[in-house]
Backbone bond lengths (Angstrom), bond angles and torsions (degrees), N, CA, C in turn:
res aa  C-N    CA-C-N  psi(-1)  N-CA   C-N-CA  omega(-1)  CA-C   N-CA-C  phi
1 X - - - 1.423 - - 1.519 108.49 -
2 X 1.154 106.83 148.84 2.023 107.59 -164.71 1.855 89.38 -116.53
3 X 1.344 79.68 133.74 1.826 95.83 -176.99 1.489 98.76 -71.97
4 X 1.680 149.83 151.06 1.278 135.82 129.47 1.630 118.47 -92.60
5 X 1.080 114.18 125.53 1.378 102.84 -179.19 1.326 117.36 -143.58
6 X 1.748 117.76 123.19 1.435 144.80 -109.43 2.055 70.13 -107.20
7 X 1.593 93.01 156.15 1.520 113.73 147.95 1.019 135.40 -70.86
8 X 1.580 138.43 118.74 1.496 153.49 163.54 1.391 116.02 -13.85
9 X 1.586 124.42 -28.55 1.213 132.63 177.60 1.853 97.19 -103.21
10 X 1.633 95.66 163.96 1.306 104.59 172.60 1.391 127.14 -89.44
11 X 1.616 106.13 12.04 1.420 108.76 -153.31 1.370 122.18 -90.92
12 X 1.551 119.50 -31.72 1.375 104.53 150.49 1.523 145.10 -89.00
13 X 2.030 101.26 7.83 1.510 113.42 151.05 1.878 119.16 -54.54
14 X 1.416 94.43 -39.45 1.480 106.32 -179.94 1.797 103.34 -80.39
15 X 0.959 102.92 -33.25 2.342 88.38 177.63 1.362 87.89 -67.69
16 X 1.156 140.70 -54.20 1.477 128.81 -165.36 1.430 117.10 -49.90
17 X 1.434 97.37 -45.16 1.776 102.47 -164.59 1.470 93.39 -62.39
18 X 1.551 104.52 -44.95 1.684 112.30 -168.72 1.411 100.20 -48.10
19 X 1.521 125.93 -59.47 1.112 115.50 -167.76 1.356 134.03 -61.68
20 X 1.730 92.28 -35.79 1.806 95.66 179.65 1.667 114.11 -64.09
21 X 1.489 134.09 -29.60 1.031 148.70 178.52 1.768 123.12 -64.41
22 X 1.450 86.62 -44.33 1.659 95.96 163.98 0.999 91.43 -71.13
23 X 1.236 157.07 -83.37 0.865 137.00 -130.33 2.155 126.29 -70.49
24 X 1.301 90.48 -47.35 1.329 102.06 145.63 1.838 120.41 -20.62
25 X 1.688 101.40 -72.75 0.910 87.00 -168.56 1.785 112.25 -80.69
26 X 0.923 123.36 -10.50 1.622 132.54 172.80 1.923 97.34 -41.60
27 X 1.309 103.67 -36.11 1.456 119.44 -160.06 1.371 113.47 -78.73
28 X 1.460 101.87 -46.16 1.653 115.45 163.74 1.190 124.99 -69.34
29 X 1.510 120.31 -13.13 1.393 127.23 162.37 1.118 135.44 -87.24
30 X 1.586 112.06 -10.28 1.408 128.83 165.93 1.365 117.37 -34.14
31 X 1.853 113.38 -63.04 1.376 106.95 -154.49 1.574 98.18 -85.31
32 X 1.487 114.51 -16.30 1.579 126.69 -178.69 1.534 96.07 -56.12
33 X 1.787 139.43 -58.28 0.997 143.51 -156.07 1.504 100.34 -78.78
34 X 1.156 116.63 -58.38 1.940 126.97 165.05 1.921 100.50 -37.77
35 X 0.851 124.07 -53.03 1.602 121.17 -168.84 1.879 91.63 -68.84
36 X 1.359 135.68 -52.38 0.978 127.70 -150.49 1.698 100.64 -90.46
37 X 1.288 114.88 8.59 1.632 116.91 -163.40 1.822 94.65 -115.68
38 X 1.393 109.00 -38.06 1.528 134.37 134.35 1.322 114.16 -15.61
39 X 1.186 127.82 -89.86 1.211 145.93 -155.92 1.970 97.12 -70.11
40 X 1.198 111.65 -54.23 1.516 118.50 -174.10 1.658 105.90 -64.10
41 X 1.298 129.29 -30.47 1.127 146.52 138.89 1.657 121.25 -3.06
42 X 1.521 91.08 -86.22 1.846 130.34 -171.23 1.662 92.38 -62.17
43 X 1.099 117.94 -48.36 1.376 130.14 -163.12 1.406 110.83 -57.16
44 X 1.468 118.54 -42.25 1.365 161.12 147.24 1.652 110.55 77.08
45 X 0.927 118.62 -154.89 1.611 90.97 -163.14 2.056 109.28 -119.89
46 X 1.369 106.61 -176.63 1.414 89.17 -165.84 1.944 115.08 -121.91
47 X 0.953 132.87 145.57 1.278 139.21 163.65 1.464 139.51 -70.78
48 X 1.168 116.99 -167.66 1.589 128.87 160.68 1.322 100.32 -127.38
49 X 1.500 101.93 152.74 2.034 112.78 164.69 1.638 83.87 -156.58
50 X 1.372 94.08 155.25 1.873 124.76 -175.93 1.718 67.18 -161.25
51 X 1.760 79.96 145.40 1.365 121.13 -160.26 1.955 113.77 -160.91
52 X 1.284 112.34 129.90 0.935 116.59 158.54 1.387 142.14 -122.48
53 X 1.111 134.39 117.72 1.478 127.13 171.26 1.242 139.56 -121.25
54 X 0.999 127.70 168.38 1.582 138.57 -171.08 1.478 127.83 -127.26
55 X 1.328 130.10 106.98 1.176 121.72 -166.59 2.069 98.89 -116.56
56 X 1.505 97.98 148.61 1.095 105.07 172.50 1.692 128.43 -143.76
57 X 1.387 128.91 148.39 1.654 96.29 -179.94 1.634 83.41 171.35
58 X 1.595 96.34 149.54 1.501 114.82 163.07 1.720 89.04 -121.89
59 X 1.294 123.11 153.97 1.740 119.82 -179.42 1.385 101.56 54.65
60 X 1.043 115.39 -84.37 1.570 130.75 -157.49 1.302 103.70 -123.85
61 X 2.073 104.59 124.19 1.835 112.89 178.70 1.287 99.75 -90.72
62 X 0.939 101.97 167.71 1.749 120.13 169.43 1.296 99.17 -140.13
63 X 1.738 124.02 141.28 1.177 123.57 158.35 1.492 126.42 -150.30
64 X 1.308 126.17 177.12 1.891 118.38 177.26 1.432 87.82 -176.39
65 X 1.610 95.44 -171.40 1.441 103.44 176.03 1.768 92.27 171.70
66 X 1.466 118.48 -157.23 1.325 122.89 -167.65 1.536 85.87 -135.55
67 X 1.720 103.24 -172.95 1.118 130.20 164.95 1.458 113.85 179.60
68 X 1.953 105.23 -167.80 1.144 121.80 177.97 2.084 116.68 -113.83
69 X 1.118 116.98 146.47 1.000 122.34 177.17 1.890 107.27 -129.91
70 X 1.380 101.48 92.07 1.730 117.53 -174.14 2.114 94.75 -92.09
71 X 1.280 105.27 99.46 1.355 113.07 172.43 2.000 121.20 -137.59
72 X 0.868 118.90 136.68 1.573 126.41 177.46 1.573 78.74 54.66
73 X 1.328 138.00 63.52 1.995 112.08 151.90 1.259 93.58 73.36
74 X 1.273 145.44 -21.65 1.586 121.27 163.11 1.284 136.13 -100.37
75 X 1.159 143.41 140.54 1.675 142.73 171.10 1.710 116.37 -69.07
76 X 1.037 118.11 112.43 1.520 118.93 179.60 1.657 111.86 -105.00
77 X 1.477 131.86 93.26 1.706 126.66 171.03 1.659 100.68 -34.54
78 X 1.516 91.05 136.95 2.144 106.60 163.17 1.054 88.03 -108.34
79 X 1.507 99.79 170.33 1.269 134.47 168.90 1.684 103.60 -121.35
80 X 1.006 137.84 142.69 1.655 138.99 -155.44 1.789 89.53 -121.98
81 X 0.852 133.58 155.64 1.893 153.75 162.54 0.962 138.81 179.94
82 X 1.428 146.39 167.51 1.199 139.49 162.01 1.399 108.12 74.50
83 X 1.352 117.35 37.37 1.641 120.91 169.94 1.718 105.20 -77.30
84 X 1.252 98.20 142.63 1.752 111.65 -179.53 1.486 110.51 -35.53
85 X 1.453 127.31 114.69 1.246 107.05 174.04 1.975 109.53 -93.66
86 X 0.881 90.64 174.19 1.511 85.17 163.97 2.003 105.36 165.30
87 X 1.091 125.84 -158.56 1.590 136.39 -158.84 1.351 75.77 -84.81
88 X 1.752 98.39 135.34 1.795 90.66 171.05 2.152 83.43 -169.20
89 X 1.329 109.51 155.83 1.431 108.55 147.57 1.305 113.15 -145.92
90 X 1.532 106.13 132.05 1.693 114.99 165.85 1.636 101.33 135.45
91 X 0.967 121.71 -173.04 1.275 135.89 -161.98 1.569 120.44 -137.51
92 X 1.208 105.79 112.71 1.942 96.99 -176.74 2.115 102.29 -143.87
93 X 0.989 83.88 147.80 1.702 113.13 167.96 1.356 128.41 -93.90
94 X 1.344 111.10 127.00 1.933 92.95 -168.27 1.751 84.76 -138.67
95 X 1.199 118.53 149.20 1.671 144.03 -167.32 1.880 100.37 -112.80
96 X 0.542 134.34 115.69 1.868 138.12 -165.89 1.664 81.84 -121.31
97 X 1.552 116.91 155.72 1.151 141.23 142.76 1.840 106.61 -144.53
98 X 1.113 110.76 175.68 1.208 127.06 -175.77 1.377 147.85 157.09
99 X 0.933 129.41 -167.91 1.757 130.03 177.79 1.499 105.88 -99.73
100 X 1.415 124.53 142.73 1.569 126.86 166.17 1.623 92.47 -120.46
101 X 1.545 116.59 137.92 1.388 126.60 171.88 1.211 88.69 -124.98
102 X 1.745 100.43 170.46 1.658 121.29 178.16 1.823 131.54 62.16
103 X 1.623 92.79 17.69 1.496 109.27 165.29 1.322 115.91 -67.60
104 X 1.008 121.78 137.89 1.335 153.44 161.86 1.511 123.21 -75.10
105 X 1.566 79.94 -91.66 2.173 93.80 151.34 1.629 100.20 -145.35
106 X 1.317 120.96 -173.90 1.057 120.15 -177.16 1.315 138.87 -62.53
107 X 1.724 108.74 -23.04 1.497 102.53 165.43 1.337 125.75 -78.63
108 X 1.167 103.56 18.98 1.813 110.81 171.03 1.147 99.08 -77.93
109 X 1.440 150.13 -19.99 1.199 127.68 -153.55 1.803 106.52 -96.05
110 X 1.652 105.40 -17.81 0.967 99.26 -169.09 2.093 113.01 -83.97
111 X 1.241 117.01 147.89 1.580 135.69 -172.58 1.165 131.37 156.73
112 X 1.118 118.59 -136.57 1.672 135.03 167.14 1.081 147.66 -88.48
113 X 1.262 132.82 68.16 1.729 114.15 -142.34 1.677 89.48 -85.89
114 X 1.914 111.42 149.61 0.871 112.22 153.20 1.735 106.58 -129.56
115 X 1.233 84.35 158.69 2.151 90.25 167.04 1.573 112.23 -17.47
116 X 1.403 108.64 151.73 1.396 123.01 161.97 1.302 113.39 -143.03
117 X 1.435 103.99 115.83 1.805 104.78 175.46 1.671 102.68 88.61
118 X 1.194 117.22 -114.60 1.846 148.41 -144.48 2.066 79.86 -113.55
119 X 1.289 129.94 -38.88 1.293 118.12 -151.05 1.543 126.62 51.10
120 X 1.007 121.09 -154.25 1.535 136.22 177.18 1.933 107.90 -35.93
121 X 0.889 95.38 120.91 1.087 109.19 169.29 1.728 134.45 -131.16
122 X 1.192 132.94 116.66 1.809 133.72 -178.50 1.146 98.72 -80.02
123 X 1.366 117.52 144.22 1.484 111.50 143.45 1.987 93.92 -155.01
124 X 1.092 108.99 132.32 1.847 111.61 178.21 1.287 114.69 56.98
125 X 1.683 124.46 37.61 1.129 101.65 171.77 2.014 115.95 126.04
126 X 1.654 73.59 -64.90 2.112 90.24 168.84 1.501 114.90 -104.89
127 X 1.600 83.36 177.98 1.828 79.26 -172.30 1.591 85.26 -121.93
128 X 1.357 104.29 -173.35 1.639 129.96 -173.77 1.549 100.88 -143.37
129 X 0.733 109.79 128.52 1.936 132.75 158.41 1.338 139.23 -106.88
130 X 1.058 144.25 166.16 1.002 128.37 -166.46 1.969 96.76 -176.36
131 X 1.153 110.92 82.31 1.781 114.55 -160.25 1.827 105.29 -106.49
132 X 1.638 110.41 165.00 1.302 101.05 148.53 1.494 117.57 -172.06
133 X 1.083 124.17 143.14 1.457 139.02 -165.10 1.511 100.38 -74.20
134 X 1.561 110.45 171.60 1.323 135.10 -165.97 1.686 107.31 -70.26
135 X 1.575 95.75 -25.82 1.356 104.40 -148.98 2.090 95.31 -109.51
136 X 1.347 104.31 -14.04 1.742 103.22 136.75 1.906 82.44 126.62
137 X 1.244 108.84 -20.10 1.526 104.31 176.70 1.794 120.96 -51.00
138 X 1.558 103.03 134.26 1.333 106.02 -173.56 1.414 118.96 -121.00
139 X 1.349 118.85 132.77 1.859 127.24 -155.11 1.634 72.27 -106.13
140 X 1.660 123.57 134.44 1.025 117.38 122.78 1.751 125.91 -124.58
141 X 1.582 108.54 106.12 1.537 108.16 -152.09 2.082 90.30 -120.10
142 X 1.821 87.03 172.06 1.216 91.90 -175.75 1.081 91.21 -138.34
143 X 1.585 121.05 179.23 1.361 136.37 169.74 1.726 123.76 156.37
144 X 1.477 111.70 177.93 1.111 119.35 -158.60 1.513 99.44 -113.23
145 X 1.853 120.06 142.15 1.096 146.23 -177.78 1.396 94.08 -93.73
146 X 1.417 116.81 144.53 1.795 132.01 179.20 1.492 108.91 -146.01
147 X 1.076 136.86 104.31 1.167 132.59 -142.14 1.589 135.69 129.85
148 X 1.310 121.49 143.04 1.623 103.78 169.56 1.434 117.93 -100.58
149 X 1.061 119.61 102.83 1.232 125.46 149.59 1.534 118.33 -151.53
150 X 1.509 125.21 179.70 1.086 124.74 -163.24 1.648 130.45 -66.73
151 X 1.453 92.71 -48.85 1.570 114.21 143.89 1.591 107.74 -178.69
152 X 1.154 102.39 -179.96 1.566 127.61 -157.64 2.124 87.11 -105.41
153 X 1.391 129.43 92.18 1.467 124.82 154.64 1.139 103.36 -69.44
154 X 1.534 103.07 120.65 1.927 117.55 134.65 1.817 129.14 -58.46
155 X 0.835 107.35 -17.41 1.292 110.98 -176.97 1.626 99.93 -58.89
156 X 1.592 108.08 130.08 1.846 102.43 172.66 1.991 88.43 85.76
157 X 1.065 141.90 26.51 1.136 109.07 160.31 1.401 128.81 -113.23
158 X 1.293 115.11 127.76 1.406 122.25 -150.19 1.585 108.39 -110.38
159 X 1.421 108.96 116.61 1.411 117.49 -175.10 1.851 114.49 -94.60
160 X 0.871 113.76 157.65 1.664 129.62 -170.93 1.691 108.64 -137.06
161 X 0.774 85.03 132.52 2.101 100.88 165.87 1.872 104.58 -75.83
162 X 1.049 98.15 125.53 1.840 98.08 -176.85 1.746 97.22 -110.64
């Protein structure tokens, strides 16, 4: 039988305790660090898009246009549609740039954007947006109208992967 026999001081009873306890809690923080690595995950990460469109109409506009989708280091072509139609006359061009959040990968971007919050907004010229798809992705882009007409709605605009 093998004797163990402890030191006169308490001090490496106490590194032990210290250690077993850290460690413990290292253990209880696992799924805490997994949930928050989780969450940053889901959240998923965000892009660039520049965008152009064109609206036109006497009674009734029609409009679309193309763009860019700059995500993970690659460029992805849009396809622009489904801009608000409604009673309108004249013809205008509007230049969008902006932020995309809540990517996944790139075919998230493509759907439905509708309003978020206040939506469309003018002030000097450009507008402000603030959109988001089915699939939870959020455009918030800005830009300048060229053209006469009243304005250019985002509401209803539906993007495509080309």
């Amino acid at each position: 039988m093998t004797k163990i026999t402890l030191p006169d001081n308490d001090e490496p009873v106490m590194s032990t305790r210290r250690q077993v306890l850290g460690g413990l809690g290292s253990l209880l923080c696992l799924p805490l660090a997994a949930g928050v690595a989780e969450a940053s995950a889901a959240a998923g990460n965000s892009g660039r898009i520049a965008f152009r469109i064109t609206r036109a109409g006497l009674i009734v506009g029609v409009g679309g246009g193309s763009g860019t989708l700059t995500f993970n280091g690659r460029k992805y072509p849009l396809s622009i549609g489904g801009i608000s139609l409604g009673a309108t006359i004249g013809i205008a061009s509007a230049d969008f740039v902006g932020r995309v959040r809540h990517l996944r990968r790139a075919s998230d971007i493509a759907g439905t954007y509708s309003a978020v919050g206040a939506g469309l907004a003018a002030a000097g010229g450009g507008s402000v947006a603030r959109l988001r798809n089915a699939r939870g992705v959020e455009l918030e882009v800005s830009g300048k109208q060229i053209g006469f007409m009243a304005s250019i709605d985002l509401s209803g605009l539906r993007i495509r992967l080309t």
